[in-house]
DSSP file (Angstrom, degrees, kcal/mol; ACC not computed):
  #  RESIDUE AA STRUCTURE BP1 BP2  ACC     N-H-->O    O-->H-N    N-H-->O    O-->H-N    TCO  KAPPA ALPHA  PHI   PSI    X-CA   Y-CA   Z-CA
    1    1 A X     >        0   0    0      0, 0.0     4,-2.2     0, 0.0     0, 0.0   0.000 360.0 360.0 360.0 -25.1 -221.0   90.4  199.7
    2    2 A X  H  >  +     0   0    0      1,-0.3     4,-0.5     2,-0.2     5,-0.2   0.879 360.0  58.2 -95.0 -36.0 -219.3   88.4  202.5
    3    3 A X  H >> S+     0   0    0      2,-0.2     4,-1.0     1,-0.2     3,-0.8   0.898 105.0  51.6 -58.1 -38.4 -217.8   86.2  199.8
    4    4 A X  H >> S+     0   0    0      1,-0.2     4,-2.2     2,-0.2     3,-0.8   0.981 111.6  51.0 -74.4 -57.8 -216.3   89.4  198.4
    5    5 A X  H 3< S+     0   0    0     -4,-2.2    -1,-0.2     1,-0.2    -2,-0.2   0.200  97.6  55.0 -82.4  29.5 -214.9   90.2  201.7
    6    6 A X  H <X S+     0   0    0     -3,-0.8     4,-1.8    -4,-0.5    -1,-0.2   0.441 105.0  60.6-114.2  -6.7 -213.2   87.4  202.8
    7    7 A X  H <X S+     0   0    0     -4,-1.0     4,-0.8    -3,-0.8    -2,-0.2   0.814 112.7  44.4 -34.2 -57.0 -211.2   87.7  199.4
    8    8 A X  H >< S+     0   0    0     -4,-2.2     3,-0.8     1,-0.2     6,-0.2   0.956 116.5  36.0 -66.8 -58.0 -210.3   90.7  200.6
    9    9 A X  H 34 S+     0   0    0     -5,-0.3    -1,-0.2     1,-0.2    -2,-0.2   0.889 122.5  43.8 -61.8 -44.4 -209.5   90.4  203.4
   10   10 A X  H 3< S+     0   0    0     -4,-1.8     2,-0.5     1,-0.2    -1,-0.2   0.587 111.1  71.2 -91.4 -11.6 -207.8   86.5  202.9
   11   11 A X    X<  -     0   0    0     -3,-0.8     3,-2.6    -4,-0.8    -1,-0.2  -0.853  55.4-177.9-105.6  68.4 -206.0   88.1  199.6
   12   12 A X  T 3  S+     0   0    0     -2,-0.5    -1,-0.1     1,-0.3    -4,-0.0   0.830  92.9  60.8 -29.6 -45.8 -203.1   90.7  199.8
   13   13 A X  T 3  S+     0   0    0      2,-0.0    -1,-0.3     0, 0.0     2,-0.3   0.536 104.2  66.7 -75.5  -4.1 -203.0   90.9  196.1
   14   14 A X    <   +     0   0    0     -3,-2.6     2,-0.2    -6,-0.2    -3,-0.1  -0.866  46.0 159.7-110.0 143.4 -207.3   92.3  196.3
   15   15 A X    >   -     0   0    0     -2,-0.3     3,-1.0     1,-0.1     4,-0.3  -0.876  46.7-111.1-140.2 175.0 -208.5   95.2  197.6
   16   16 A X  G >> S+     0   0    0      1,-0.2     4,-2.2    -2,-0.2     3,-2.0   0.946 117.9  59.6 -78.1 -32.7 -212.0   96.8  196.8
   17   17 A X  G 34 S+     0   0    0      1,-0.2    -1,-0.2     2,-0.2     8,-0.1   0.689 101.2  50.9 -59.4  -8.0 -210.6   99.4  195.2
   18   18 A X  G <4 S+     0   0    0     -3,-1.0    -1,-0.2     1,-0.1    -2,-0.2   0.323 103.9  59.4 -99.5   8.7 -208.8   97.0  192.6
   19   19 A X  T <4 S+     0   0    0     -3,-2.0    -2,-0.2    -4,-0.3     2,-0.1   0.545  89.3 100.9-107.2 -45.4 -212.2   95.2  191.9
   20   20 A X  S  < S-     0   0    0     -4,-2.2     2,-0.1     1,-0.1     5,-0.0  -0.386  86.8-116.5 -64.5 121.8 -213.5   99.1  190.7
   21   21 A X     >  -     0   0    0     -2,-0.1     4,-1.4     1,-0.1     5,-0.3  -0.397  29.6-115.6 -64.5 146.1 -213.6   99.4  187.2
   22   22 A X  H >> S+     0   0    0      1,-0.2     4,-1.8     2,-0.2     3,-1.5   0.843 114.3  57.4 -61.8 -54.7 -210.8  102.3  186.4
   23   23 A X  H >> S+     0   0    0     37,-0.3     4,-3.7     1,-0.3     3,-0.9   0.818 110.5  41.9   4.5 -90.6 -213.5  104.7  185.0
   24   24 A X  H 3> S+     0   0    0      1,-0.3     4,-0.8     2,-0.2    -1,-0.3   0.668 114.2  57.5 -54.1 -23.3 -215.4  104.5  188.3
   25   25 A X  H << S+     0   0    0     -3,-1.5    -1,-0.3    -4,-1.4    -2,-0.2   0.779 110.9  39.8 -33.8 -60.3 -212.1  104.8  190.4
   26   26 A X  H <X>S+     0   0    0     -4,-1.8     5,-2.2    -3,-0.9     6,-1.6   0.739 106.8  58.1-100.1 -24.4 -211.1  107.4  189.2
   27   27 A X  H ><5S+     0   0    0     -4,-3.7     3,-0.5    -5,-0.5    -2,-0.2   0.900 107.6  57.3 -61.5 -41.5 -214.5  109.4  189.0
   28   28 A X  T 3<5S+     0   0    0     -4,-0.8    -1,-0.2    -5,-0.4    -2,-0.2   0.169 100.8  57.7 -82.4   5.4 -214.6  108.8  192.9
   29   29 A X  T 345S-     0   0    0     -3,-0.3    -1,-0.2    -5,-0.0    -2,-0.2   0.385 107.3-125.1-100.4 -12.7 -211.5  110.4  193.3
   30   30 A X  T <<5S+     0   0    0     -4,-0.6    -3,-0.2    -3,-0.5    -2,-0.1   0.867  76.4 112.8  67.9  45.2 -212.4  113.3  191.9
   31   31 A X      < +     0   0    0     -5,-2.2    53,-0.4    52,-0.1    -4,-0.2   0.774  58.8  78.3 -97.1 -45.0 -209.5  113.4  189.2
   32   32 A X        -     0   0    0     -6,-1.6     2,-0.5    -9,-0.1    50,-0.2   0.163  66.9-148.5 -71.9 169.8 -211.3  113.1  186.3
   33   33 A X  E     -A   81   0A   0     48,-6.1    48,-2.6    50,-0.1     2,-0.5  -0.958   8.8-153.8-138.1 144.6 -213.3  115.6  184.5
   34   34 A X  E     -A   80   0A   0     -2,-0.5    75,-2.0    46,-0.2     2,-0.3  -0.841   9.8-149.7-102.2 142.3 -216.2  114.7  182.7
   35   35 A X  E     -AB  79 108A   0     44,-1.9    44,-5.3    -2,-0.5     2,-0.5  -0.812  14.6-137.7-106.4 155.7 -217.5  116.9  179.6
   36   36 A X  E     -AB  78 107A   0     71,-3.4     2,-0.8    -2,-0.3    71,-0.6  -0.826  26.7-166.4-113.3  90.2 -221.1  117.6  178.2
   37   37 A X  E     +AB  77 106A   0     40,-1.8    40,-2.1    -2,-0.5     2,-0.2  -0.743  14.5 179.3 -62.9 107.6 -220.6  117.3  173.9
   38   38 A X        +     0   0    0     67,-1.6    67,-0.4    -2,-0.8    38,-0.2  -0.709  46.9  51.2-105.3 172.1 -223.6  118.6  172.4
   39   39 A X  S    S+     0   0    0     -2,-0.2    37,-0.2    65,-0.2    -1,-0.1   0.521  74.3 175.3  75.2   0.3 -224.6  119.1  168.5
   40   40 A X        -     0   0    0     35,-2.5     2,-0.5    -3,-0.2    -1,-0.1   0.474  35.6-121.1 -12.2 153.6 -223.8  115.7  167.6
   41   41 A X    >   -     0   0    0      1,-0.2     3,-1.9    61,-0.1    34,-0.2  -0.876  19.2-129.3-102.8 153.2 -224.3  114.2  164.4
   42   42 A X  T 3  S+     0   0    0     -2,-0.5    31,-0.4     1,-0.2    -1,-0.2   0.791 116.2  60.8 -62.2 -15.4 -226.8  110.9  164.6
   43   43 A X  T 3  S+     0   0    0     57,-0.2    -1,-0.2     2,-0.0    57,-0.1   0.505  77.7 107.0 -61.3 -37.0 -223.8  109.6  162.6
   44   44 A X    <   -     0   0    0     -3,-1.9     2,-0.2    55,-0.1    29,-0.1  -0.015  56.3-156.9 -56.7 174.4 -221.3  110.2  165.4
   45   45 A X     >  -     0   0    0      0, 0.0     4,-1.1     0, 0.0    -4,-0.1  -0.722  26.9-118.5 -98.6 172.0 -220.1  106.8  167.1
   46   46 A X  H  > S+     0   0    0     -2,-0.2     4,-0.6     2,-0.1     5,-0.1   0.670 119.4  53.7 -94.6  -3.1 -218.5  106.8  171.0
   47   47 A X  H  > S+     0   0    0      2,-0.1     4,-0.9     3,-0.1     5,-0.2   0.904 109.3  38.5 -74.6 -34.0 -215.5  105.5  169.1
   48   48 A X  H  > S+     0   0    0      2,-0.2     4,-1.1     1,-0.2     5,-0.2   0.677 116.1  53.7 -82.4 -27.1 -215.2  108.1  166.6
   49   49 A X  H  X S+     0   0    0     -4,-1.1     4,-1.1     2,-0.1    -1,-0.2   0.848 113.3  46.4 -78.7  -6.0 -216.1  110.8  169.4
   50   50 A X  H  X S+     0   0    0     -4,-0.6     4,-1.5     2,-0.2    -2,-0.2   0.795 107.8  54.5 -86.8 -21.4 -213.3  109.3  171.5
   51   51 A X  H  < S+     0   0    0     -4,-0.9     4,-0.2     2,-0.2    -3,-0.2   0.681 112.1  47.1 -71.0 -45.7 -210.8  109.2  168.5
   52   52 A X  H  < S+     0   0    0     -4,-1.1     3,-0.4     1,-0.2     4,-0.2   0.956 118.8  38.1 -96.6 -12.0 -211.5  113.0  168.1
   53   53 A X  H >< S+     0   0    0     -4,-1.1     3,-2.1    -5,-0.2    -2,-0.2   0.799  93.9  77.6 -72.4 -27.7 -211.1  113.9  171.6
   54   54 A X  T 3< S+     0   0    0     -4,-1.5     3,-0.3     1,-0.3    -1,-0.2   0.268  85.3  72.7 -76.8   0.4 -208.3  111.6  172.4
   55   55 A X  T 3  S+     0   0    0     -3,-0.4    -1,-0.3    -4,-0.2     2,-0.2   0.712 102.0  40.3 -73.5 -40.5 -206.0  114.5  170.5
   56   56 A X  S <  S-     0   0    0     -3,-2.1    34,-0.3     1,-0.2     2,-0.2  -0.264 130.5 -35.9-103.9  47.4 -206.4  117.0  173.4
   57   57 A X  S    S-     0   0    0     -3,-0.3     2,-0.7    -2,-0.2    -1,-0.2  -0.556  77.7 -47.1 131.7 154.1 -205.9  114.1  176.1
   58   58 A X        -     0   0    0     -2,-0.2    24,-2.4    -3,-0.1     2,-0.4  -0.674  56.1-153.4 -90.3 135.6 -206.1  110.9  177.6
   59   59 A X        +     0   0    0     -2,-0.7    22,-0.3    22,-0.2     3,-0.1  -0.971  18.1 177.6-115.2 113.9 -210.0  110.0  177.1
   60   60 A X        +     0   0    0     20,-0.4   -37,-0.3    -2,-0.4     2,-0.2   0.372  65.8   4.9 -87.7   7.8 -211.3  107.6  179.7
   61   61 A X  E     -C   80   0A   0     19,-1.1    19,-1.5    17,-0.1     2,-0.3  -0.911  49.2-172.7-158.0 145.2 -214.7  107.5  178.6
   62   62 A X  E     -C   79   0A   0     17,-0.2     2,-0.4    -2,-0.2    17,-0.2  -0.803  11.7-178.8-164.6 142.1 -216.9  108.6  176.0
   63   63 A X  E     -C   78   0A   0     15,-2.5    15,-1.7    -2,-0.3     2,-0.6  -0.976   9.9-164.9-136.6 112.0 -220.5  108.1  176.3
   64   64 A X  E     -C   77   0A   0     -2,-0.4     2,-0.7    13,-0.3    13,-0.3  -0.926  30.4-123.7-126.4 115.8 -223.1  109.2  173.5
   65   65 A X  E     -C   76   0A   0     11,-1.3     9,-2.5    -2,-0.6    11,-0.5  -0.526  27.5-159.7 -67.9 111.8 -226.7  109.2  174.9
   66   66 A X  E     -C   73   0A   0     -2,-0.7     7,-0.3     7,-0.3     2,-0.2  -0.619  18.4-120.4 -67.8 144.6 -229.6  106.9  173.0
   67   67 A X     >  -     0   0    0      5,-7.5     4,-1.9    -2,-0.1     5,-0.1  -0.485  16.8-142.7 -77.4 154.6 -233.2  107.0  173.0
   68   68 A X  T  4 S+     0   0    0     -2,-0.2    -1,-0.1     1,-0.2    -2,-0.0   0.839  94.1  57.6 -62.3 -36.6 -234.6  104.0  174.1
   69   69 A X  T  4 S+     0   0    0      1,-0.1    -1,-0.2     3,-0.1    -2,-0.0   0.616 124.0  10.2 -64.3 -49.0 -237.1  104.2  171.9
   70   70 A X  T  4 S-     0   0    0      2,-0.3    -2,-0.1     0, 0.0     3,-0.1   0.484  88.1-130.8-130.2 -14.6 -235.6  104.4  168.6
   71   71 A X     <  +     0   0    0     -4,-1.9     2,-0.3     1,-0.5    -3,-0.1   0.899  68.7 125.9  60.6  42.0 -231.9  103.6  169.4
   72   72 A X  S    S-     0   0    0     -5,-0.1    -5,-7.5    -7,-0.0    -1,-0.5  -0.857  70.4 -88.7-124.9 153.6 -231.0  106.3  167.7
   73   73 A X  E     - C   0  66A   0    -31,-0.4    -7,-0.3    -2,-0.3    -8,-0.1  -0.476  16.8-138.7 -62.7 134.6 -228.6  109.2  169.5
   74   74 A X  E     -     0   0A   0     -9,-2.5    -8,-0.1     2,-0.3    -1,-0.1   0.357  45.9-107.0 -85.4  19.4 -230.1  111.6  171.1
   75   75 A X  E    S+     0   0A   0      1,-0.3   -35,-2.5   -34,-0.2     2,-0.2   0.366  91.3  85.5  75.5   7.6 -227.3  114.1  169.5
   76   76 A X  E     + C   0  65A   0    -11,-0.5   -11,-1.3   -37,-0.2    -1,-0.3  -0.808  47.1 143.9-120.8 164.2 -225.5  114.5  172.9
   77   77 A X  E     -AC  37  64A   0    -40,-2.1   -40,-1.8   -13,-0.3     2,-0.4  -0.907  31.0 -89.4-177.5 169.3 -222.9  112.8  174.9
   78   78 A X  E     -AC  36  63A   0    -15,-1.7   -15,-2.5    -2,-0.2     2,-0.9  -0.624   8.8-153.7-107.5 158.4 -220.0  112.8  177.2
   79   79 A X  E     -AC  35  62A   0    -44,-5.3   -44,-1.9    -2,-0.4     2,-0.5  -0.805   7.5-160.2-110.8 110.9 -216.7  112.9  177.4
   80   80 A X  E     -AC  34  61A   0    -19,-1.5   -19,-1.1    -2,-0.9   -20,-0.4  -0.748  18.2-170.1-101.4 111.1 -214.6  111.4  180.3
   81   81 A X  E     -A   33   0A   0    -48,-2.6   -48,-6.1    -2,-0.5   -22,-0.2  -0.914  32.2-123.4-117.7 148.7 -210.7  112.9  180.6
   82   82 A X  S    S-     0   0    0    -24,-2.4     2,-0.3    -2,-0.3   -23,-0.1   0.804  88.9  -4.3 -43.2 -46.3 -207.9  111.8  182.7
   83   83 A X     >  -     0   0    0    -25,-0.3     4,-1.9   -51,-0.1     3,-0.5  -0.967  69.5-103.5-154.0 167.0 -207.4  115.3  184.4
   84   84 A X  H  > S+     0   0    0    -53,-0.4     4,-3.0    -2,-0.3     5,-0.3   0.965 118.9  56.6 -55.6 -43.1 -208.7  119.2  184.4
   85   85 A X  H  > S+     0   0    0      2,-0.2     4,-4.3     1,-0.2    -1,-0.2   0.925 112.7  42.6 -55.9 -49.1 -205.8  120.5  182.6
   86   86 A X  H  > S+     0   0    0     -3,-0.5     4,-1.6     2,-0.2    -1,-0.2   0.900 114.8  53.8 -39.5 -58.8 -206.7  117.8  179.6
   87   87 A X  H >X S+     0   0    0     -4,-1.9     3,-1.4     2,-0.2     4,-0.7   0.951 103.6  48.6 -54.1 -63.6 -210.2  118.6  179.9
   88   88 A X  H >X S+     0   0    0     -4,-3.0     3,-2.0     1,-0.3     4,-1.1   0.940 112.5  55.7 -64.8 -57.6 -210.0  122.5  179.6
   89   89 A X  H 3X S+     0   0    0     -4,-4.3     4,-3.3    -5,-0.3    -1,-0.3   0.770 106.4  46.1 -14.8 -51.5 -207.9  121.9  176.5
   90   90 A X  H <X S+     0   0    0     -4,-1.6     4,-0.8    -3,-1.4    -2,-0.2   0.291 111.9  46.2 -69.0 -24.5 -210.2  119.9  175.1
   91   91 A X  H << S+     0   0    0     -3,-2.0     4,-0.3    -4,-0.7    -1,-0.3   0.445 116.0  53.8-105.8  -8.4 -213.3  122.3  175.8
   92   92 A X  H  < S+     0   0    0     -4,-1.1    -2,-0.2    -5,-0.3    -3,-0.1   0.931 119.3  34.1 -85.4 -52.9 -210.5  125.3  174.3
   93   93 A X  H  < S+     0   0    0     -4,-3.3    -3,-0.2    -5,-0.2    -2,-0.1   0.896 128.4  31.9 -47.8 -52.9 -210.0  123.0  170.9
   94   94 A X  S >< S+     0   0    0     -4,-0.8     3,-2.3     2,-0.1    10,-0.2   0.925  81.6 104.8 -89.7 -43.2 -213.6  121.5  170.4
   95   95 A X  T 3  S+     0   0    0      1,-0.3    10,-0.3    -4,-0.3   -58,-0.0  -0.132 104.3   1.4 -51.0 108.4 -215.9  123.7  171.5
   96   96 A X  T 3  S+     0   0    0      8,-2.1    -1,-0.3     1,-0.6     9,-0.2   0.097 102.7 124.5 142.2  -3.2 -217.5  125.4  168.2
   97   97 A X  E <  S-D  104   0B   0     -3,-2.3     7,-2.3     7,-0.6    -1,-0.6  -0.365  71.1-106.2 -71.2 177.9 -215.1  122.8  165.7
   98   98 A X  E     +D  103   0B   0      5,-0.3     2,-0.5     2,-0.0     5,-0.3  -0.781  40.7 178.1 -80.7 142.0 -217.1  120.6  163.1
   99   99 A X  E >  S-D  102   0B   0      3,-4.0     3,-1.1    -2,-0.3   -55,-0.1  -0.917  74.1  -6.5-156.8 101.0 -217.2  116.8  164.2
  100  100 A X  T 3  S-     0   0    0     -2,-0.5   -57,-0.2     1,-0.3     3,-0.1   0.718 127.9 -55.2  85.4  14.7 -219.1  114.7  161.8
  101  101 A X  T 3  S+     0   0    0      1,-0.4    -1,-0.3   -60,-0.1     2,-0.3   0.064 122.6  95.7  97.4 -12.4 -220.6  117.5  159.4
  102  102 A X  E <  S-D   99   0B   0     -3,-1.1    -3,-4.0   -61,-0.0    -1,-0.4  -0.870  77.6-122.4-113.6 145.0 -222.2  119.2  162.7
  103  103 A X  E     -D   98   0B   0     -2,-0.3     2,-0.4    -5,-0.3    -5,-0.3  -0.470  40.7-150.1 -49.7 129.8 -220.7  122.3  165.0
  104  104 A X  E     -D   97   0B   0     -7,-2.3    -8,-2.1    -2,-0.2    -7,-0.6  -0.994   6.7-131.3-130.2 143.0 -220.4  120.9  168.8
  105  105 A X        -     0   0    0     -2,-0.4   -67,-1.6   -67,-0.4     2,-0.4  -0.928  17.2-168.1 -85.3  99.5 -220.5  122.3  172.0
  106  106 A X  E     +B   37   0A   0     -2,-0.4     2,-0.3   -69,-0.2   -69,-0.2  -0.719  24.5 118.6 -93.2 140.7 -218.3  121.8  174.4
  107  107 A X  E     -B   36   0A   0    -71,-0.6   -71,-3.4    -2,-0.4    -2,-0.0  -0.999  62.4 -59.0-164.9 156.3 -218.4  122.6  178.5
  108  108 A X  E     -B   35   0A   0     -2,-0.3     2,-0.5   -73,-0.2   -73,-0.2  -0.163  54.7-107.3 -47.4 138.2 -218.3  120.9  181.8
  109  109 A X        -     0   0    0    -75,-2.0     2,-0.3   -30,-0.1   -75,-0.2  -0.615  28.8-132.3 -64.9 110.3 -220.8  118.2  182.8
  110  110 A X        -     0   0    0     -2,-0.5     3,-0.1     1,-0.1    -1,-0.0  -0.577  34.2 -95.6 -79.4 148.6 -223.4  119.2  185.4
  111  111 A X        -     0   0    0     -2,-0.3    -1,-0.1     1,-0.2     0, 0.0  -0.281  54.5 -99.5 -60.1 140.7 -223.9  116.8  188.2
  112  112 A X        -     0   0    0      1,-0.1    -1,-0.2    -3,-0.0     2,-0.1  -0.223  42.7-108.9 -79.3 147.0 -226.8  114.7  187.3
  113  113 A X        -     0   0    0     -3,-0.1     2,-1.0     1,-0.1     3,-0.1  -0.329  12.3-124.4 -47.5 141.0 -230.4  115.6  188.8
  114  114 A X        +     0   0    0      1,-0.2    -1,-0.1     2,-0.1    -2,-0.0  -0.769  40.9 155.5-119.3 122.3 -232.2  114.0  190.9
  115  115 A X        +     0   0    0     -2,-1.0     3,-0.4     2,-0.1    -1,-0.2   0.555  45.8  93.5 -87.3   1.4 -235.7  113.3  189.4
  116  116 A X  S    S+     0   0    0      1,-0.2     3,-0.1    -3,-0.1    -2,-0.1  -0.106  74.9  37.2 -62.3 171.5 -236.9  110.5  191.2
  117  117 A X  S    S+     0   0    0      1,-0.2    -1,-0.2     0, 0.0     2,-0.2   0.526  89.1 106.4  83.8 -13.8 -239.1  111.1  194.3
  118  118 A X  S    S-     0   0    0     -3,-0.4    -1,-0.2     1,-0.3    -3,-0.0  -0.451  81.6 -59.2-112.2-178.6 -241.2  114.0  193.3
  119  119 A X        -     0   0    0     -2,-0.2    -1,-0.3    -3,-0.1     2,-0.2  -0.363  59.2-121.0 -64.5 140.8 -244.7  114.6  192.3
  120  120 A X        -     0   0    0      1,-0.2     3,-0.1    -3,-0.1    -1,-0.0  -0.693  19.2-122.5 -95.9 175.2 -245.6  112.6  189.1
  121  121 A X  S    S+     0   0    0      1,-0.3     2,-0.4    -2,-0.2    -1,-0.2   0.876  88.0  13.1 -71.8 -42.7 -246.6  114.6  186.3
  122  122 A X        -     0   0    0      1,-0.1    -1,-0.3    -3,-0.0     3,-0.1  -0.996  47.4-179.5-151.4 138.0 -250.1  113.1  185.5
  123  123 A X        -     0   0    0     -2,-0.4     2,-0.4     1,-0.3    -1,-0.1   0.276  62.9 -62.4-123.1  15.7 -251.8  111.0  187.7
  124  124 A X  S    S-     0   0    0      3,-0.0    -1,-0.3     0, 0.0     3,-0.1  -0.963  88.0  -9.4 138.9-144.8 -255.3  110.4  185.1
  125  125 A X  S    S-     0   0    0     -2,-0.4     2,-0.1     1,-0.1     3,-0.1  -0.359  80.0 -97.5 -82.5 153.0 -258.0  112.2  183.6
  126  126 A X        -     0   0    0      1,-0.1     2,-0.2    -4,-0.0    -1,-0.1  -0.403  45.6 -88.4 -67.2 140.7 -258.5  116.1  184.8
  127  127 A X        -     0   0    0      1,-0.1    -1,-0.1    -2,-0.1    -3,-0.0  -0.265  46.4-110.2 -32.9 102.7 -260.8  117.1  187.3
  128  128 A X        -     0   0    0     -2,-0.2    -1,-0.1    -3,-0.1     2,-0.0  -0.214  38.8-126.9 -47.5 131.6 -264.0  117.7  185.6
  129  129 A X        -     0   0    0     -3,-0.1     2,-0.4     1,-0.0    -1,-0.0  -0.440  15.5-142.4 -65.9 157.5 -264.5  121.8  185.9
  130  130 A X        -     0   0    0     -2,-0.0     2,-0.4     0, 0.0    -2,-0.0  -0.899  10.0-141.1-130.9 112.7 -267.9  123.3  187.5
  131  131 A X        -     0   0    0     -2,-0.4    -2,-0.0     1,-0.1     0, 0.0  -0.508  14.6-133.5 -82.6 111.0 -269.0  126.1  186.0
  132  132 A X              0   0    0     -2,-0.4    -1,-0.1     1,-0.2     0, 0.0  -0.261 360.0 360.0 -73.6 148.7 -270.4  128.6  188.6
  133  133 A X              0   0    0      0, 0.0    -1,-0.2     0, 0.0    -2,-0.0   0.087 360.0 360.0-130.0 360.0 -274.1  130.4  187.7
């Protein structure tokens, strides 16, 4: 980190913000608007869902979630646009269209959860019951 900032600092042409990939730049500026694509086909690619979005807008992301497990899509993903106006196009056009042989659902992305930090679900074998006489 101090190596990073004496770059900056010794460097005109660096700043941190030119270090941030544009994606994350611009997500932290609060331009961009992200969409939640549902109904996917396992078929879909993130190239081919950015190729059919990239009609209603400049698409600065598009992100199709896998299980870990089986590395197959989990039939959802997101869609990253330059600005709202793009975006609400984009939810006007796709929302309900066919995209790969499947219907999809389009809407704004809710801000992610936070599950960490909470009671875990199962912490071993159940409490034996005692049956009252």
């Amino acid at each position: 980190m101090a190596a990073l900032r004496r770059l900056v600092a010794h460097n005109p042409n660096f700043s941190y913000a030119s270090l941030l990939p544009p994606a994350l730049l611009i997500c932290c500026r609060g331009i961009a608007s992200k969409l939640f694509v549902g109904g996917l086909s396992f078929y879909t690619t993130e190239q081919g869902l950015s190729e059919a979005f990239s009609q209603h807008g400049q698409v600065i992301e598009a992100k199709i979630v896998m299980d870990r497990v089986s590395d197959r899509s989990k039939g959802f993903g997101f869609v990253t646009f330059a600005s709202e106006d793009e975006a609400d196009n984009a939810i006007t056009e796709m929302n309900g269209k066919t995209l790969n042989g499947r219907v999809v659902f389009v809407d704004y992305a809710k801000p992610k959860s936070d599950f960490g930090g909470g009671m875990p679900i199962a912490r071993g074998p159940p409490e034996p019951i005692v049956a009252d006489n």
